[in-house]
SEPA-546963 format. One record per residue (C-alpha): residue number from 0; residue in three letters; x, y, z. Coordinates in steps of 0.2 Angstrom, whole numbers, plus 5000, padded with zeros to 4 digits. Layout:
BEGIN
   nr  rest     x     y     z
  NUM   ALA     X     Y     Z
...
//
This chain:
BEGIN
   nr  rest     x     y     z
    0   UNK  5830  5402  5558
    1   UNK  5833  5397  5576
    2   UNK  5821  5385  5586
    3   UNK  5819  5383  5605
    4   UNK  5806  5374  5614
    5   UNK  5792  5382  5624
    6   UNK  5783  5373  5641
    7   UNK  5768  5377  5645
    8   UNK  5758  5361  5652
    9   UNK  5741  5360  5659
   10   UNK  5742  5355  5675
   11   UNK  5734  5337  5673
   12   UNK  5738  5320  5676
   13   UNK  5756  5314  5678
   14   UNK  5756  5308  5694
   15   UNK  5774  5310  5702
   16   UNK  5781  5312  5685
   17   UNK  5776  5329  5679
   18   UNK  5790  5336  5675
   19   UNK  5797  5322  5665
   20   UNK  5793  5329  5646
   21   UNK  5802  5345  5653
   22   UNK  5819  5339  5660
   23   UNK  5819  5325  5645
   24   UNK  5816  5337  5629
   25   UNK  5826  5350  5639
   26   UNK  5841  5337  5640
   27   UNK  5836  5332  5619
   28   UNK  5836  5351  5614
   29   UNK  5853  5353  5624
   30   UNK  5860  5341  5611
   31   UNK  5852  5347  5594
   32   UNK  5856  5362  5592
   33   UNK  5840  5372  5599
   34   UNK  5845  5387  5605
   35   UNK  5834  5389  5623
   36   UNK  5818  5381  5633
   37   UNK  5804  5393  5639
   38   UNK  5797  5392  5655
   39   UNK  5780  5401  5662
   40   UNK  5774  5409  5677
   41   UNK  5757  5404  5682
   42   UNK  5748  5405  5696
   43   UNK  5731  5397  5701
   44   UNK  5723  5386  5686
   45   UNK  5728  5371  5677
   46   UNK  5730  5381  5662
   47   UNK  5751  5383  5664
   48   UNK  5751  5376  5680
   49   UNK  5766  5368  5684
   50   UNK  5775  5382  5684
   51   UNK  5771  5395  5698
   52   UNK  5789  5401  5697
   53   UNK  5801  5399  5682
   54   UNK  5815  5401  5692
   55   UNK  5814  5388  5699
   56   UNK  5812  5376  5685
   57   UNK  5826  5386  5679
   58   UNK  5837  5381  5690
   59   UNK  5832  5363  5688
   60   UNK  5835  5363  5670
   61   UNK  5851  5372  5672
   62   UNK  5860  5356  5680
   63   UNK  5858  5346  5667
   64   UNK  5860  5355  5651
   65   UNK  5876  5363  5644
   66   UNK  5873  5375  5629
   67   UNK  5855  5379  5629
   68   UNK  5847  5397  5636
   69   UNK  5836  5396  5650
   70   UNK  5823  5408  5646
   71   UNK  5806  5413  5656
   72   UNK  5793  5415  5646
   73   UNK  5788  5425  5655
   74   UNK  5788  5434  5673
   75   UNK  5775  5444  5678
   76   UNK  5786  5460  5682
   77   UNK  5770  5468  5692
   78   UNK  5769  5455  5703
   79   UNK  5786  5455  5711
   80   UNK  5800  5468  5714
   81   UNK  5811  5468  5703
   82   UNK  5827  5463  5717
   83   UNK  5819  5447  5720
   84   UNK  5818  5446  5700
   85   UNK  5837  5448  5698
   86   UNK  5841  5438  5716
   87   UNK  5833  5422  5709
   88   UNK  5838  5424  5689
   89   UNK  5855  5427  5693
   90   UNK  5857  5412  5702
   91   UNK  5851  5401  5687
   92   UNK  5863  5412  5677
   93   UNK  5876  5406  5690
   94   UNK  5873  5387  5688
   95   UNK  5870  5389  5669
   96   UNK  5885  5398  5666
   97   UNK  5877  5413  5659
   98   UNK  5863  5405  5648
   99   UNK  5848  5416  5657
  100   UNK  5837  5424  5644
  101   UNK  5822  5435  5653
  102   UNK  5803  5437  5647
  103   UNK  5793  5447  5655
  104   UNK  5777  5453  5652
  105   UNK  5763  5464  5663
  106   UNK  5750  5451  5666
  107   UNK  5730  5449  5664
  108   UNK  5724  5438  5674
  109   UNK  5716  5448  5690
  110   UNK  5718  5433  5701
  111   UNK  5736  5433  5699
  112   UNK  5737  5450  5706
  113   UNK  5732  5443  5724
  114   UNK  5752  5439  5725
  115   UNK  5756  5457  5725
  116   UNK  5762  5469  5737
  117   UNK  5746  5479  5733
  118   UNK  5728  5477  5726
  119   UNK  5730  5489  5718
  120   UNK  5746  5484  5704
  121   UNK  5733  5477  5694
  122   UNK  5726  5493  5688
  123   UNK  5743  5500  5687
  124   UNK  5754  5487  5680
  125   UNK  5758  5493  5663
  126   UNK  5767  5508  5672
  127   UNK  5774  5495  5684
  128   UNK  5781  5484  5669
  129   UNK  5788  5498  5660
  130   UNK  5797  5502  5676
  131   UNK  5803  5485  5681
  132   UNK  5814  5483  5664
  133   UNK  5823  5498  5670
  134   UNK  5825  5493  5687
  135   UNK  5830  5472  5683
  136   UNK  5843  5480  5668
  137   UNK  5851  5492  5680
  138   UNK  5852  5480  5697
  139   UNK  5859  5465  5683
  140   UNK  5871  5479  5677
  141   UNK  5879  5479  5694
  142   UNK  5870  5496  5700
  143   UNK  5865  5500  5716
  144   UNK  5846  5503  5720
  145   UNK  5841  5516  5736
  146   UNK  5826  5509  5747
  147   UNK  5821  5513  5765
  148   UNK  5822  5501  5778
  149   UNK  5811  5499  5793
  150   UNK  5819  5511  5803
  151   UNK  5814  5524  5791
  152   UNK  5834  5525  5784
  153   UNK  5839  5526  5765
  154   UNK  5852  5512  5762
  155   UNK  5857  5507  5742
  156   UNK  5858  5489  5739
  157   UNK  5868  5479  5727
  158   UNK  5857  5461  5722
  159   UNK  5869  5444  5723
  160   UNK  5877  5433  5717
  161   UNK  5882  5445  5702
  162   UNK  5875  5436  5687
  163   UNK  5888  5429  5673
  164   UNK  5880  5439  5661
  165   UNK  5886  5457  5659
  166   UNK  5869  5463  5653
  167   UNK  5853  5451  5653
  168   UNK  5846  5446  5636
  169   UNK  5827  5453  5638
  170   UNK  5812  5447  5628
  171   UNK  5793  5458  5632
  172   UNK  5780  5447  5628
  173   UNK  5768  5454  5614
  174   UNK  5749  5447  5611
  175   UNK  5743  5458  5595
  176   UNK  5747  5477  5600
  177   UNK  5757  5486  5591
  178   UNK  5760  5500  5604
  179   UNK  5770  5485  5613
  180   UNK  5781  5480  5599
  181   UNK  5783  5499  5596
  182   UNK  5789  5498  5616
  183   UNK  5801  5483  5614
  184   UNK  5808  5492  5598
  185   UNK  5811  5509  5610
  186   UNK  5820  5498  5624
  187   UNK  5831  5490  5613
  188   UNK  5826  5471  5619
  189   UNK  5819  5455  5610
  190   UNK  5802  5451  5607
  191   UNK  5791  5436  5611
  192   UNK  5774  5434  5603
  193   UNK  5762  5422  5596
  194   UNK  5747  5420  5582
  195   UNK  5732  5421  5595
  196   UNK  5719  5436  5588
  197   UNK  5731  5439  5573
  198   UNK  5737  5433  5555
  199   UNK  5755  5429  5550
  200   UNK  5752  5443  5539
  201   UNK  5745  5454  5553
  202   UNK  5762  5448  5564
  203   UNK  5772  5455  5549
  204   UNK  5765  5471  5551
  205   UNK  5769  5472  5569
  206   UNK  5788  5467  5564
  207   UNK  5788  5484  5556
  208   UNK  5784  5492  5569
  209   UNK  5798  5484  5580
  210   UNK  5809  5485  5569
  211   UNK  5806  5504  5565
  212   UNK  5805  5509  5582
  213   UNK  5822  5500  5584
  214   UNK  5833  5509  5571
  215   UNK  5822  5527  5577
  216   UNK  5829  5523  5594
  217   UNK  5847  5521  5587
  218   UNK  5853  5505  5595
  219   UNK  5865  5494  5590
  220   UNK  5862  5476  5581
  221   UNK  5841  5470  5576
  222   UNK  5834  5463  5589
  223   UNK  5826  5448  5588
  224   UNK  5808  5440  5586
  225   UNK  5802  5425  5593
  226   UNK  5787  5419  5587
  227   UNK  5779  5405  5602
  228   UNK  5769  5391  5591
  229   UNK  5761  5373  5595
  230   UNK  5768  5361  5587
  231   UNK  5770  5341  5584
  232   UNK  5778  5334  5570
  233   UNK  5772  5317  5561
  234   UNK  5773  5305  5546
  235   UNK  5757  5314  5538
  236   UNK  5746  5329  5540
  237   UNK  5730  5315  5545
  238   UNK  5742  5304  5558
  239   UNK  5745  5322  5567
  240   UNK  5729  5328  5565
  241   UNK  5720  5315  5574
  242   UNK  5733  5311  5585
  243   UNK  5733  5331  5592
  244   UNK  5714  5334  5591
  245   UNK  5706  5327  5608
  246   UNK  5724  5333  5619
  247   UNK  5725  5351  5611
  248   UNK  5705  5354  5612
  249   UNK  5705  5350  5630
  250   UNK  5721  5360  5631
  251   UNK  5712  5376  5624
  252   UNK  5697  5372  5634
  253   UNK  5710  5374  5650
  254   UNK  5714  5393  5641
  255   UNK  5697  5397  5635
  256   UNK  5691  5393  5654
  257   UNK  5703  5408  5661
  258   UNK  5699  5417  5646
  259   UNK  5679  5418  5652
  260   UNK  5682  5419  5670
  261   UNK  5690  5437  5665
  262   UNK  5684  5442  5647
  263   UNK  5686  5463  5649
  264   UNK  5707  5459  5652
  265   UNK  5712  5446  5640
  266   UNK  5724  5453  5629
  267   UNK  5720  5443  5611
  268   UNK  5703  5439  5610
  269   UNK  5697  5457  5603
  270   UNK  5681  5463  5610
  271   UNK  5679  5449  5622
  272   UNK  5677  5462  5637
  273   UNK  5660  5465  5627
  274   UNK  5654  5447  5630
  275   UNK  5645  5443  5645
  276   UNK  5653  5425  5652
  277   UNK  5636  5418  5656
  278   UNK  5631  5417  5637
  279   UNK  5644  5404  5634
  280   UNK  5635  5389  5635
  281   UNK  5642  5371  5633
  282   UNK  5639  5369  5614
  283   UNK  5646  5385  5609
  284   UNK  5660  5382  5617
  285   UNK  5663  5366  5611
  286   UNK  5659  5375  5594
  287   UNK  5673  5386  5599
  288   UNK  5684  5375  5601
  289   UNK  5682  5366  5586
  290   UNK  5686  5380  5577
  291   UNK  5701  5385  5587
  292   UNK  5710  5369  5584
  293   UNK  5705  5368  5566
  294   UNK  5712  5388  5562
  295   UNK  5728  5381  5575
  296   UNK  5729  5366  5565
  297   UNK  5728  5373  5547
  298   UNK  5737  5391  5549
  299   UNK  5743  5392  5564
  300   UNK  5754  5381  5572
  301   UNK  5768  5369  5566
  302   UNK  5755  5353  5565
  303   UNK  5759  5340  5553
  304   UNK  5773  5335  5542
  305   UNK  5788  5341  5542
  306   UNK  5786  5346  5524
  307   UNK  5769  5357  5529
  308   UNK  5778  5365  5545
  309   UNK  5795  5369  5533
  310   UNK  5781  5380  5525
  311   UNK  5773  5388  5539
  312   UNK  5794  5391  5545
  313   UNK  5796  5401  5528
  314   UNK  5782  5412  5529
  315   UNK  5787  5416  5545
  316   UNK  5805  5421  5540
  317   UNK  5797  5430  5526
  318   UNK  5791  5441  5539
  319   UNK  5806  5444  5547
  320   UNK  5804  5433  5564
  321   UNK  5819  5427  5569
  322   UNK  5813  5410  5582
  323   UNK  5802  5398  5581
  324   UNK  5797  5392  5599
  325   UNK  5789  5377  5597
  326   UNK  5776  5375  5614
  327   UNK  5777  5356  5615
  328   UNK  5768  5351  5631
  329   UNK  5749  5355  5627
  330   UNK  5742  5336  5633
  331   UNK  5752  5322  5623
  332   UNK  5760  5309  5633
  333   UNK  5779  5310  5637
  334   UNK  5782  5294  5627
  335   UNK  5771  5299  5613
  336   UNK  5779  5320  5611
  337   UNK  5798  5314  5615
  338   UNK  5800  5303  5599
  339   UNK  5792  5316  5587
  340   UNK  5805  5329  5592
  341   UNK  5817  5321  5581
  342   UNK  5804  5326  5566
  343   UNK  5804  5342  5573
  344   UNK  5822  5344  5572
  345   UNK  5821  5338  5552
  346   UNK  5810  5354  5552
  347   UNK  5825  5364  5560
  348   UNK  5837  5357  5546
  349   UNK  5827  5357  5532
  350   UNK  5821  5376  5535
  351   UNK  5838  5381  5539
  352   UNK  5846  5373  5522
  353   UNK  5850  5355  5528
//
């Protein structure tokens, strides 16, 4: 089982030192055998915030690491075209030495969408997506792209620098539809998800599907399955539980506040498009909440000791998911997340045999 660490802070706090828990357990996972860091895109909430453009931070993290991937997690492919896509990630792949890993995914949030070329990408951005995979695999490949300039003439481009990478290592970010993992299976690339709106079990199922879609399509090697999971490691299952309530409710609350503002889009919260925003009142979210962490806490996450998370780690292999991204940044302080990462990676030992 492989293990990489996922970034996706609330916007909060931190003064001129946001992005210290990033470069410090990027620099710690460089060392300990971790095999990448994720990086968001975000754009206008708190909720992911400090990350507008993962490129960016990319780069960044590139200059002071040696061996890990640097992975988005993920673009919004409708929001971009796709030569700017491959202009900016093969320049991290550039200063990394070819450690760029790309996740991509079609976006929900409306909001977002105000970036675009057109108003109207957000209505047709699955098509967009699909067609944006093509388009980045074939311009990182080296091929040349025909567009039409201002003067009305066809010219082909070829996007620079050339990246290190002969063929860039693709991830499409799955919530809980299974046509999507059927679609990832079908293009040959890796898969990222996570357990909001569905089981481990349910996950499993979905595998299958990836998997089968995979072997149908007749390409080489398995892929691979990279499941996105909170996660703070402790002495004991009450230490972390009381430690991680208070920052990873008001971290949900960050979620849960985009999530309302546009119920009819939000990929896994199943029949939230049928819930009219105005009936959320204070208590029942707070209610919501509460039960969010304690599902998180209990089933979903890698919470608590290292003994417990081992455990969550094995049911996930059991299900045939190759990563566990551990999302570390979800409202502890710097100097209370950095220390537990050496638990975390007792967890990355002991699940692997050590």
């Amino acid at each position: 089982m492989q293990f990489s660490l996922f970034f996706f802070a609330n916007h909060e706090g931190g003064g001129n030192h946001k992005y210290t828990l990033i470069k410090e357990a990027a620099k710690w996972a460089d060392n300990n055998e971790f095999v990448a860091v994720w990086l968001p895109e975000r754009h206008f909430h708190a909720f992911g915030g400090l990350s507008p453009n993962p490129s960016v931070v990319g780069a960044a993290l590139s200059t002071i690491t040696e061996n890990i991937q640097i992975r988005s997690g993920s673009v919004v492919t409708p929001l971009h075209d796709p030569v700017r896509i491959v202009e900016e990630w093969s320049v991290v792949d550039n200063l990394s030495h070819g450690r760029v890993g790309l996740g991509v995914a079609c976006g929900w949030v409306p909001n977002d969408f105000v970036i675009a070329d057109h108003q109207e990408t957000f209505e047709t951005r699955k098509q967009a997506f699909a067609d944006s995979i093509d388009t980045i695999s074939r311009l990182w490949r080296g091929e040349s792209l025909s567009r039409v300039n201002p003067h009305g003439e066809t010219i082909d481009i070829h996007t620079l620098p050339e990246p290190v990478q002969d063929k860039a290592p693709i991830w499409i970010t799955a919530a809980a539809n299974p046509d999507t993992f059927a679609q990832a299976g079908e293009l040959g690339v890796n898969l990222l998800t996570h357990l909001l709106g569905q089981s481990i079990e349910g996950l499993g199922k979905k595998v299958e599907v990836y998997r089968d879609a995979w072997r149908a399509a007749g390409h080489p090697g398995r892929g691979t399955i990279t499941l996105m999971l909170h996660t703070f490691v402790g002495d004991s299952d009450e230490e972390v539980y009381d430690i991680v309530r208070e920052p990873m409710k008001r971290y949900l609350g960050s979620s849960l506040d985009l999530a309302i503002a546009h119920p009819e889009t939000v990929p896994f919260l199943p029949g939230a498009g049928e819930v009219e925003a105005e009936v959320f009142t204070p208590e029942m979210v707070d209610q919501m909440l509460e039960a969010s962490f304690e599902r998180y806490f209990f089933e979903s996450s890698l919470l608590g000791t290292a003994e417990s998370c081992v455990e969550l780690v094995e049911l996930a292999r059991e299900e045939d998911v190759d990563e566990m991204a551990c999302l570390i940044d979800f409202g502890l302080e710097t100097d209370v997340v950095l220390p537990a990462l050496e638990k975390l990676n007792q967890v990355r030992v002991m699940s692997n045999g050590g």
